[in-house]
C-alpha positions in Angstrom: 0.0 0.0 0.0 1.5 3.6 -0.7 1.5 6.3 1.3 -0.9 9.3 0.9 -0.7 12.3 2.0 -4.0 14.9 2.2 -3.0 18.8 0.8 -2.8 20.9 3.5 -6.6 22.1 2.7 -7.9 18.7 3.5 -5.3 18.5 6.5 -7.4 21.9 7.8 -10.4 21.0 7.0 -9.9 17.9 9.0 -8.8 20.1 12.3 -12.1 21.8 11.5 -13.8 19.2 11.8 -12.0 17.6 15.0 -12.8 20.7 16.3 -16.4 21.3 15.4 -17.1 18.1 16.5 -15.3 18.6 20.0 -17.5 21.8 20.4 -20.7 20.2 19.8 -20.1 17.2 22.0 -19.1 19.1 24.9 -22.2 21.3 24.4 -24.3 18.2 23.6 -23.2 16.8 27.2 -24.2 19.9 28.6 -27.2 20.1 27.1 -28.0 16.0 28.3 -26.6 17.5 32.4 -29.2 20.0 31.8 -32.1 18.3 30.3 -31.3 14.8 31.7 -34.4 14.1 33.3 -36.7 15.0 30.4 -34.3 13.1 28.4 -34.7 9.8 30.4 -38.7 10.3 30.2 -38.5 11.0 26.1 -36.1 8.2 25.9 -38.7 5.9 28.0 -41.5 7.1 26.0 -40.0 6.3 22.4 -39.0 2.9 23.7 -42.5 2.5 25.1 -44.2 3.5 21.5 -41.9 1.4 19.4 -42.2 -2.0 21.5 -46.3 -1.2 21.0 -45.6 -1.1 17.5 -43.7 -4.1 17.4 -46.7 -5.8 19.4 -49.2 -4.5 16.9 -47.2 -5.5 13.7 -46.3 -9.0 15.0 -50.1 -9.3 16.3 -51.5 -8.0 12.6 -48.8 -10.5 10.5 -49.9 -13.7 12.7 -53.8 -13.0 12.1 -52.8 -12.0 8.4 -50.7 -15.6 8.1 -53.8 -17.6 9.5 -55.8 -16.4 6.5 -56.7 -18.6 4.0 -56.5 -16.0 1.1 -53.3 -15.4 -1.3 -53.8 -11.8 -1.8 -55.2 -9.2 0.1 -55.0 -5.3 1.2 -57.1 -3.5 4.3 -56.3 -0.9 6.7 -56.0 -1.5 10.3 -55.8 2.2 11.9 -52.4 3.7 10.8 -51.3 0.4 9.1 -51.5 -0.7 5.4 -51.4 -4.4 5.3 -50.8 -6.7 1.8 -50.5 -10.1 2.3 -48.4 -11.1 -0.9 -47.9 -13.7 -3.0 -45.2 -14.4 -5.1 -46.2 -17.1 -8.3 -43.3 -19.0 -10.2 -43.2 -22.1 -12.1 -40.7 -24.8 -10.5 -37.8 -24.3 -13.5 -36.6 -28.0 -13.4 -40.3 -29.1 -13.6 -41.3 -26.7 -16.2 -38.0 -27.2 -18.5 -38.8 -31.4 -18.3 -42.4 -30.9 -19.4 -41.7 -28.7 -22.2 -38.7 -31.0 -23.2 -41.2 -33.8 -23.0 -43.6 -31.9 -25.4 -41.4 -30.6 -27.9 -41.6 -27.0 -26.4 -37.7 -26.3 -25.1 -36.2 -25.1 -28.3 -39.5 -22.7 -28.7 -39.6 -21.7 -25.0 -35.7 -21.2 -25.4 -36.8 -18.7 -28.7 -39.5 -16.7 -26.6 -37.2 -15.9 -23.6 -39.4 -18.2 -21.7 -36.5 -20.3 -20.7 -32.9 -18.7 -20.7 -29.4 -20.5 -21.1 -26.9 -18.6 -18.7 -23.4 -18.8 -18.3 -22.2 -17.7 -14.6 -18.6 -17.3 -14.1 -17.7 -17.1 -10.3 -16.3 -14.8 -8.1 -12.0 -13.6 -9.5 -10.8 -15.4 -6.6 -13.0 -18.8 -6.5 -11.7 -18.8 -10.9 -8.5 -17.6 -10.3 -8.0 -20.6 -8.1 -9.2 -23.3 -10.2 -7.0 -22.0 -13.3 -4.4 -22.5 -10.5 -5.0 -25.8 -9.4 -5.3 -27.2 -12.8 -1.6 -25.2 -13.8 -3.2 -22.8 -16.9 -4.0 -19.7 -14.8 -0.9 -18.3 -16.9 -3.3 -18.9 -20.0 -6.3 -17.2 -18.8 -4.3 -13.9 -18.3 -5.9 -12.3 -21.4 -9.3 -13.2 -19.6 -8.6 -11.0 -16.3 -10.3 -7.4 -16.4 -10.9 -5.3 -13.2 -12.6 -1.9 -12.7 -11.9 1.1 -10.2 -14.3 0.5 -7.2 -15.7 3.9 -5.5 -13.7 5.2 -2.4 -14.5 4.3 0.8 -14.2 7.1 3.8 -15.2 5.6 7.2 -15.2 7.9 10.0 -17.7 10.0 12.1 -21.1 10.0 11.0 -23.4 12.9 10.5 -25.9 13.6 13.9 -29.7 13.9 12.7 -31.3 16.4 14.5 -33.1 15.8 18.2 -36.4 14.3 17.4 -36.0 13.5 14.0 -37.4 9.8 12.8 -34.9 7.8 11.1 -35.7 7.2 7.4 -35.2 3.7 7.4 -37.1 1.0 9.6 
């Protein structure tokens, strides 16, 4: 691995940061002295509200399940349930029977049935090649792309009160 080193723009921007976020979490600690009680009461609150809606989803989902019916949409207060279903044909099954009536070769035609070749992971090929003494061969084969960067670090704060957007 080299070694990189930022400009000295990023290298401030960096401090900046450091510092910024130094500010805010000594004021954020502050704030939590302060407010602690009403925190602890929020905090017991929102824990209260989302194992209720935990206990209403799990309790709507098991009725839902014992429901004869493949499809179906209500309403149920704040909640939108769909029970889905999800229809395939069994591949192996399908491809024997049309085989067995003359239909591959035209299923094959209408994209009904697709021929695929998967190649597996670099690693999982690059081994075999190795094991069987051509991976020399297979050179002109390899290709590789520039992934994105990844930055770990600190993570942005969402605001006090603000409902994650995610479930």
């Amino acid at each position: 691995m080299s070694q990189f080193q930022c400009s000295t723009e990023t290298q401030n921007r960096t401090k900046a940061f450091q510092e910024a976020d130094k500010t805010f979490k000594e004021a954020w600690e502050a704030f939590e002295q302060e407010y602690n009680l009403r925190f602890q009461q929020l905090e017991k609150l929102r824990e209260d509200r989302n194992a209720k809606l935990d206990e209403v989803k799990r309790s709507i989902r098991a009725e839902v399940e014992l429901l004869v019916e493949e499809r179906m949409t209500f309403q149920e207060g704040p909640f939108k349930v769909q029970k889905k279903w999800s229809d395939f044909y069994i591949p192996e099954k399908l491809v024997d029977m049309l085989s067995d009536r003359g239909l591959y070769d035209s299923a094959v035609s209408a994209k009904i049935v697709a021929v695929k070749v998967e190649v597996a992971k670099y690693a999982a090929v690059k081994k075999f090649l190795e094991d069987n003494g051509v991976a020399k061969d297979f050179e002109c084969c390899e290709d590789g792309e520039e992934d994105s960067t990844a930055i770990s670090g600190p993570k942005a704060i969402p605001s006090p009160g603000s409902e994650l957007k995610k479930e």
